[in-house]
N, C-alpha and C positions, 0 to 999 in steps of 0.2 A: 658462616660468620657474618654479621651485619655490618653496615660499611662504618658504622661510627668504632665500633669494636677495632674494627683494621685500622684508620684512620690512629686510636688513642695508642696501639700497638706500635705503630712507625712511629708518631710522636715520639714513643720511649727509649727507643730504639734508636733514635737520630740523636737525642738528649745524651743518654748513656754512652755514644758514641765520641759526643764532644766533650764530652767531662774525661773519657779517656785519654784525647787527644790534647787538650790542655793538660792533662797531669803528665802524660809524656814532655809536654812543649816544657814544663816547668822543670821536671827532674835534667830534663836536657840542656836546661840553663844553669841549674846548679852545676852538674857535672862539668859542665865548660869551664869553669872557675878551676879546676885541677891542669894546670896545663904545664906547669912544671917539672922534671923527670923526679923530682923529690915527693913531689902534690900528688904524680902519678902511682909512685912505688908507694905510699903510704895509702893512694886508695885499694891497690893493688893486692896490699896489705889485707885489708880490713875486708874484701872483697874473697881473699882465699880464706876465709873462716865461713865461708858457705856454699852450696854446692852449686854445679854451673847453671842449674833451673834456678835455682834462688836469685841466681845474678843473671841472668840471660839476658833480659832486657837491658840491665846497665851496662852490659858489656856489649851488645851492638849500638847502643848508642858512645860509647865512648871510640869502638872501635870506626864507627862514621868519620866522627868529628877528628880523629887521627888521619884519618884521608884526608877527610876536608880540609884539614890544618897542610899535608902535606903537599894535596894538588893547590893550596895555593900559595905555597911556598917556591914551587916549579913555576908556575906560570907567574910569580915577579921574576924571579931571577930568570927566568928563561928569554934566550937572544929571539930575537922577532925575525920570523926569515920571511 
């Protein structure tokens, strides 16, 4: 394979990576917006009318952000020893 060949290869490859990674960064902001246990149960909702491949993704980024919300809910309230 010649080196411009390679070369245009990773280009596409690096490109299609970041458009992934922004469409994740994006859905991930959406979803942030449901923080409610109401926002929650209605996405919840709408999420069990498809199978857990269909939602996999939304469901480990939601189930992150449930940490994230929780460790930092612990470390305000938590006494500083």
């Amino acid at each position: 394979m010649k080196l411009k060949t390679k070369m245009r290869d990773i280009r596409v490859n690096l490109a299609g990576r970041r458009t992934e990674r922004d469409a994740r960064r994006r859905l991930s902001a959406e979803l942030a917006a449901f923080q409610t246990p109401a926002e929650r149960a209605e996405l919840d909702f709408i999420l069990g009318r498809h199978t857990r491949e269909e939602t996999r993704e939304i469901r480990e980024i939601l189930n992150r952000q449930d940490n994230e919300r929780q460790r930092a809910g612990n470390l305000i309230g938590s006494p500083r020893g």
